[in-house]
Wavefront OBJ file of the C-alpha trace (Angstrom):
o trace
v -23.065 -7.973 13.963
v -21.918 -10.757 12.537
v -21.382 -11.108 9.056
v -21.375 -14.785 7.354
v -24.937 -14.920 7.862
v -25.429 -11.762 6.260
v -27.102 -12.584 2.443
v -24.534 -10.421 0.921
v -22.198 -12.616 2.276
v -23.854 -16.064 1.759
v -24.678 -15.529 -1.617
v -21.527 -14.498 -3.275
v -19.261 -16.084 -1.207
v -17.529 -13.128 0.428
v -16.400 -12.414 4.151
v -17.565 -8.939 3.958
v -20.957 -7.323 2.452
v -19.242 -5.737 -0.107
v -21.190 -2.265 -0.692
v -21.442 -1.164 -5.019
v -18.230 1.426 -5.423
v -21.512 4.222 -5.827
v -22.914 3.326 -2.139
v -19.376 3.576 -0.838
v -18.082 7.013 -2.776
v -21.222 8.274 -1.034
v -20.523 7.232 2.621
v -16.718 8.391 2.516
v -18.321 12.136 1.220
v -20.835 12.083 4.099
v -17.702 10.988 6.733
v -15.671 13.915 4.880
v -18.473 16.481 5.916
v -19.270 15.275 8.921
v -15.036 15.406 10.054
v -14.810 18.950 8.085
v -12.679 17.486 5.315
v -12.945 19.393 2.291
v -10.884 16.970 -0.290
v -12.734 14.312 -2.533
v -12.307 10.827 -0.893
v -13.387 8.110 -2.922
v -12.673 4.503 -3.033
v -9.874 4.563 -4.615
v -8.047 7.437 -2.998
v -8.817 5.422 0.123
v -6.758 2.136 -1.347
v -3.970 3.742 -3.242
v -3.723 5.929 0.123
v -3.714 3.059 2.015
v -0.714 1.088 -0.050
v 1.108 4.382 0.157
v 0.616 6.353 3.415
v 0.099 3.323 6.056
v 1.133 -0.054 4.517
v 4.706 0.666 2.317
v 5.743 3.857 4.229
v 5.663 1.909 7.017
v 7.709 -1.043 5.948
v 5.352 -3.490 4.547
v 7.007 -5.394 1.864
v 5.125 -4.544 -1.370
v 3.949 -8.304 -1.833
v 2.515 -8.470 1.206
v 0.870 -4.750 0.036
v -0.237 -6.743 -3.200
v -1.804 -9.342 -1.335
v -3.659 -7.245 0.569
v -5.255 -4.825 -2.566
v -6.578 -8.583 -3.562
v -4.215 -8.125 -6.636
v -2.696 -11.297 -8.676
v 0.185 -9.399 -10.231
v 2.680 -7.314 -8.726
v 2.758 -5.240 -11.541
v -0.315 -3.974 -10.880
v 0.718 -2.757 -6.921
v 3.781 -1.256 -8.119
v 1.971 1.080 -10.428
v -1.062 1.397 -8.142
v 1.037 2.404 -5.249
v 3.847 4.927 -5.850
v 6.767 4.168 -3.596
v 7.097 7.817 -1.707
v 10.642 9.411 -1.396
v 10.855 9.288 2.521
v 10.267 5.291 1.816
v 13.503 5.583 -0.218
v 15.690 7.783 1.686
v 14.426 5.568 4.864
v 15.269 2.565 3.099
v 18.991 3.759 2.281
v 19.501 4.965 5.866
v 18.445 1.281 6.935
v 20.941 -0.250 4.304
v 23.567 2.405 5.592
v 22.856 1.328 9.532
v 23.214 -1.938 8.455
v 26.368 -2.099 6.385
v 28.104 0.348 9.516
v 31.681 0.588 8.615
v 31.856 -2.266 5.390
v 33.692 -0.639 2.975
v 32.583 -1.721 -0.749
v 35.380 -2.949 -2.771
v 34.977 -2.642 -6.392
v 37.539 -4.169 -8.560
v 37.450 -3.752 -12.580
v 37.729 -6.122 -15.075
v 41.763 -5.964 -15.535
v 42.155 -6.449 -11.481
v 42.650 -2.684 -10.309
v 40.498 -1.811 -7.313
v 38.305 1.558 -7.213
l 1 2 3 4 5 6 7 8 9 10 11 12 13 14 15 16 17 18 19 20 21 22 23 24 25 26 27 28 29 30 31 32 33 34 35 36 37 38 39 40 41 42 43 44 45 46 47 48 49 50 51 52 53 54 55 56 57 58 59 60 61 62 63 64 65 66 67 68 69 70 71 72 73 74 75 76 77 78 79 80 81 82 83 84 85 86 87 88 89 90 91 92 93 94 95 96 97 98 99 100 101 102 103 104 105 106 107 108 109 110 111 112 113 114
């Protein structure tokens, strides 16, 4: 089907027929009983699962992430979407790879090294 002729579409200027958050809260609990699920998916569980679980623990830069969620402040995508601890310890095995063997010199203020 294609969708800019849909009236949904036309009239509020939208790529997507965007369903009311009600109509769509209702679909994801029919999917959930039809695929034996027995947690409460809603909306938002499906974005902030969706910035957590397949866009950032994957690698996707969070402004890309905030970009996606349609959001104009970062702000709002870092507390929206928790960064997970694998993302971290990933991230700090990807720094490690990629410093190899560069030893960090720290020197303090009077010249002695650390």
């Amino acid at each position: 089907m294609i969708y800019a002729e849909h009236p949904k579409c036309i009239n509020v200027d939208r790529l997507l027929p965007v369903l009311s958050n009600q109509k769509t809260n209702s679909y994801l609990k029919e999917i959930a009983d039809v695929c034996g699920i027995n947690k409460e998916l809603t909306f938002h569980i499906a974005r902030h699962t969706f910035a957590t679980t397949i866009t950032l623990t994957n690698g996707v830069p969070i402004e890309s992430v905030s970009k996606m969620l349609g959001h104009r402040n970062l702000r709002t995508t870092q507390h929206y979407a928790k960064i997970l601890d694998r993302k971290v310890s990933d991230d700090m095995e990807l720094l490690k790879s990629k410093l190899g063997n560069f030893k960090l010199k720290t020197t303090i203020s009077n010249g002695t090294d650390l």
